[in-house]
ZAMARGU-4260 file (C-alpha; in steps of 0.2 Angstrom, whole numbers, plus 5000, padded with zeros to 4 digits):
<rodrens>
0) 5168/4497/5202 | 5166/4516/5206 | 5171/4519/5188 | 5155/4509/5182 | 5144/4518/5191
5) 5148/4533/5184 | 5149/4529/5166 | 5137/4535/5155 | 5130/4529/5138 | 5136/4542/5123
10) 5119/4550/5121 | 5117/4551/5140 | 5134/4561/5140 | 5130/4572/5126 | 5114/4576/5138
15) 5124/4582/5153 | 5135/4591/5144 | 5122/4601/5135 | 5113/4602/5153 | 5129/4608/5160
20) 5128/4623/5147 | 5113/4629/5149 | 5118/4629/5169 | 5133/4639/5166 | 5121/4652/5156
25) 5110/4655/5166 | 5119/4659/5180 | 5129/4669/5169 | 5115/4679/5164 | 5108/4681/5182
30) 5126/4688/5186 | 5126/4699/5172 | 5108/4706/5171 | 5109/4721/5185 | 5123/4728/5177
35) 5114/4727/5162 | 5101/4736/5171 | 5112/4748/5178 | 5118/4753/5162 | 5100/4756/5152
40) 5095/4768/5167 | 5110/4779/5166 | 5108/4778/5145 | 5090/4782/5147 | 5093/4794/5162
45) 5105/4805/5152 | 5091/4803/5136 | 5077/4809/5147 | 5087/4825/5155 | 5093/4831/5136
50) 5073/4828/5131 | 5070/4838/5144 | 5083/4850/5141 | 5075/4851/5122 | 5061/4855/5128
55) 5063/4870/5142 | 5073/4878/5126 | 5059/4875/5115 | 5046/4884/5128 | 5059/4896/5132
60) 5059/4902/5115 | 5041/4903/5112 | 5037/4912/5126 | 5053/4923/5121 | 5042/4926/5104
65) 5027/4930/5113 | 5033/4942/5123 | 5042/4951/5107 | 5026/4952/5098 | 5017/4958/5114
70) 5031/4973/5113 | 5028/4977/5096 | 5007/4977/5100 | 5010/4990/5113 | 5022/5000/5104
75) 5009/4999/5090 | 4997/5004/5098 | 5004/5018/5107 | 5007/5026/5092 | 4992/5022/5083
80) 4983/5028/5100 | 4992/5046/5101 | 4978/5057/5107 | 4979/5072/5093 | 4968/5088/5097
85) 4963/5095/5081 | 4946/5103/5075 | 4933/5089/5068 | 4916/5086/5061 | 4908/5071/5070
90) 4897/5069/5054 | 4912/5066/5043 | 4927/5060/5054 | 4930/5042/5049 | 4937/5030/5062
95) 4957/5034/5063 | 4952/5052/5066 | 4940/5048/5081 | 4955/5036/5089 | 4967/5051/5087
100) 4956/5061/5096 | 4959/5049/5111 | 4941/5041/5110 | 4940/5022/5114 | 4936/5010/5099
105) 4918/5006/5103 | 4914/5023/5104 | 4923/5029/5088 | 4910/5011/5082 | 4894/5018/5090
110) 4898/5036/5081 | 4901/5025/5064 | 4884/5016/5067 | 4873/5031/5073 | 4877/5039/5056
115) 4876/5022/5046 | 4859/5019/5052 | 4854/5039/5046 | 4859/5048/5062 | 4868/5067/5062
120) 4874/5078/5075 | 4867/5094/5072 | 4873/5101/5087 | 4890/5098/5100 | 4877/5093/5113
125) 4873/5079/5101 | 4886/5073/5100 | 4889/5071/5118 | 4874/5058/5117 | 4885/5043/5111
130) 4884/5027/5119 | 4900/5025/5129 | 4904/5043/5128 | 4909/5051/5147 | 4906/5069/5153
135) 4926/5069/5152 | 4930/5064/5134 | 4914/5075/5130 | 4923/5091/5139 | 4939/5087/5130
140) 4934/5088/5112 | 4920/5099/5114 | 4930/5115/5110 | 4937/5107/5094 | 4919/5101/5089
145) 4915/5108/5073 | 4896/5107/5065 | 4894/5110/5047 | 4884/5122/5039 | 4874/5105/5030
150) 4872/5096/5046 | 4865/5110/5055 | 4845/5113/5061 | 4837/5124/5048 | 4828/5138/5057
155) 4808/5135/5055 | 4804/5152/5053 | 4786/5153/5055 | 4787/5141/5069 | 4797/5152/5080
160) 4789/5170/5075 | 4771/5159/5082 | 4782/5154/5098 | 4790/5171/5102 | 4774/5179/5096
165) 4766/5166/5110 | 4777/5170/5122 | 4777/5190/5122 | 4758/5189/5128 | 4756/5190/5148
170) 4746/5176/5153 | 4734/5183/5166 | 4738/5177/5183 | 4725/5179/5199 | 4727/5193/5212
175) 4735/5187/5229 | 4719/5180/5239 | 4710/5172/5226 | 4704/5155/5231 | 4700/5141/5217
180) 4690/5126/5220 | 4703/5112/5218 | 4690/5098/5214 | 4683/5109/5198 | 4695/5119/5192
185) 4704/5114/5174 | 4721/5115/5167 | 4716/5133/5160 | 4710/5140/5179 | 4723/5133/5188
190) 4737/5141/5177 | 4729/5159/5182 | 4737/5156/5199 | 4754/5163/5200 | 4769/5148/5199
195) 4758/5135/5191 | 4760/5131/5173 | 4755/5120/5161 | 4765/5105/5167 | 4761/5107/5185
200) 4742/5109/5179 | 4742/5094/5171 | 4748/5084/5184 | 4734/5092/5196 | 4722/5085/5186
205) 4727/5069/5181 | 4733/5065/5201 | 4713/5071/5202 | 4705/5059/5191 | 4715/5045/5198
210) 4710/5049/5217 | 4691/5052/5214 | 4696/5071/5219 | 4703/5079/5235 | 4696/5079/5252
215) 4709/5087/5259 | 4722/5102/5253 | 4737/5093/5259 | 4737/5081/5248 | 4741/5092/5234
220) 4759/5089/5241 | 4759/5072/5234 | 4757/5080/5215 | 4776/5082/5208 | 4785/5101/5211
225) 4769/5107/5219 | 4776/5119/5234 | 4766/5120/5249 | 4764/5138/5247 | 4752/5133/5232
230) 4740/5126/5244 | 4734/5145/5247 | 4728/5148/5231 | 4712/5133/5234 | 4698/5129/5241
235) 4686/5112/5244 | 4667/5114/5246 | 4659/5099/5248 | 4665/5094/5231 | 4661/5075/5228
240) 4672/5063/5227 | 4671/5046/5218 | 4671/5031/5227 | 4677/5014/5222 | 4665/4999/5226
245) 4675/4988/5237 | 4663/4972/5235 | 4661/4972/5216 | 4678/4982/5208 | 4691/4970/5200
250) 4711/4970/5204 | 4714/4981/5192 | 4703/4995/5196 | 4706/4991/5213 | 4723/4994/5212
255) 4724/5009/5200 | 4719/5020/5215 | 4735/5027/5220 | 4732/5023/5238 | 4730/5003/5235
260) 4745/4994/5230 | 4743/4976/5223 | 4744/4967/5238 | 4732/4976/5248 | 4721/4974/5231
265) 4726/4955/5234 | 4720/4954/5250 | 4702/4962/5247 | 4700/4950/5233 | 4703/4937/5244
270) 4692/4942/5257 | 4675/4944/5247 | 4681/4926/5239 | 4682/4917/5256 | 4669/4929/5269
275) 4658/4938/5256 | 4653/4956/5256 | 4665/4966/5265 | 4653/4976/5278 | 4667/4991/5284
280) 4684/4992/5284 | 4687/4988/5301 | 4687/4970/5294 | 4704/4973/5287 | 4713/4982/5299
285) 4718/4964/5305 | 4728/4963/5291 | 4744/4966/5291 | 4745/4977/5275 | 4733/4990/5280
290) 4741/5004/5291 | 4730/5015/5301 | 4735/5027/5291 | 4730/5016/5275 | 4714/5014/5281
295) 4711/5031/5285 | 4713/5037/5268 | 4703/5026/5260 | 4686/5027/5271 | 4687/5043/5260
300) 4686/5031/5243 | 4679/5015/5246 | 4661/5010/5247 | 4655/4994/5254 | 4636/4993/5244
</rodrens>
């Protein structure tokens, strides 16, 4: 009886059986898949370290190239760059001869450009002008500096006889105790007094114009390389002085004065646009760019009409 519960039909057999081995594959397959696994990392572990390997060498040896090439750029250029003291022409030395002399590259270019572009050097002291060119390396070279003959200034004759000529005359000077009037005189009268030239003159008058002329001998001091013991030589009678109209002079003329500067110019402009007329100057000592001293100064130049 048992036997007829397990018989099977032929097709129902072959099933089991076929079942069976799959059954049997599978587990097989789950037994054998971790060493599987196992053996993939240690095959791919070894591959990975020898790529790595490979590649360290490969870096190794480039930067092993790179290194010798940087060797034999320095050894290059030490030799290239061997400072040789010889005598030279700046107008005719080409490039190699300017490195030689220990002169950095861009200042053996700007020489080459200077005298590309129609430049000479006439004298030693020209050459020192360069761009790039330092008081050292200038010192240096200077005793092996030679100009020639066709490079040199050609002497204008006529143009220095008139100058010595000029200069051999005494230019007349006032006797101690003279006294000129400082708001009158011209660049001719006030080189008569002794230590005054033509530049210092110049300056006198120009400083003159822009004020509106001086109402006090001290401040000649605020003309350039005037000494105090100038001040002797002048005088101030009652010259006149002209006055800027506060109430109708622009920024511009305003500020051209050399005791305004462009904000307290500003701050004029705006006070005749909000208030009107300006009465005194006691209306803008409030302001905190008028100094007393500001203020003082210009009661002398401003008019309020």
């Amino acid at each position: 009886m048992w036997q007829d519960f397990f018989y099977f039909p032929k097709g129902e057999r072959r099933a089991i059986v076929v079942l069976l081995t799959l059954i049997v594959l599978v587990i097989a397959a789950w037994i054998a898949v971790p060493f599987m696994k196992e053996e993939v990392a240690e095959d791919t572990g070894q591959e990975s370290f020898a790529e790595m390997k490979q590649f360290l060498a490969g870096v190794h040896e480039i930067e092993l190239q790179k290194q010798q090439k940087n060797t034999a750029y320095l050894k290059k250029k030490a030799i290239q760059r061997e400072v040789i003291l010889a005598p030279f022409d700046p107008n005719l030395a080409d490039s190699i001869e300017l490195l030689r002399l220990g002169l950095p590259s861009f200042v053996a270019h700007n020489v080459l450009r200077y005298r590309q572009a129609g430049g000479k050097f006439s004298t030693a002291e020209a050459f020192a002008r360069i761009y790039g060119m330092t008081e050292e390396q200038f010192n240096a070279l200077h005793p092996y500096i030679h100009i020639s003959e066709a490079f040199q200034k050609k002497r204008d004759t006529l143009r220095y006889e008139k100058i010595e000529k000029r200069d051999s005359l005494e230019i007349y000077k006032y006797p101690e105790g003279t006294l000129v009037e400082l708001n009158e005189a011209d660049t001719t009268e006030l080189k008569k007094i002794p230590g005054i030239g033509s530049g210092i003159a110049r300056s006198i008058v120009a400083y003159r114009k822009r004020l509106g002329g001086f109402y006090d001998l001290a401040q000649l001091q605020e003309v350039k390389y005037v000494t105090p013991d100038m001040q002797k030589w002048f005088k101030l009678e009652n010259s006149p002085i002209h006055r800027i109209n506060a109430n109708k002079s622009g920024l511009d003329r305003l500020r051209s004065h050399p005791y305004v500067n462009f904000y307290q110019a500003k701050v004029i402009i705006e006070f005749r646009r909000k208030r009107g007329k300006i009465k005194s100057l006691s209306q803008l000592c409030l302001y905190e760019e008028f100094t007393e001293k500001d203020l003082e100064r210009l009661s002398h130049y401003l008019v309020f009409d």
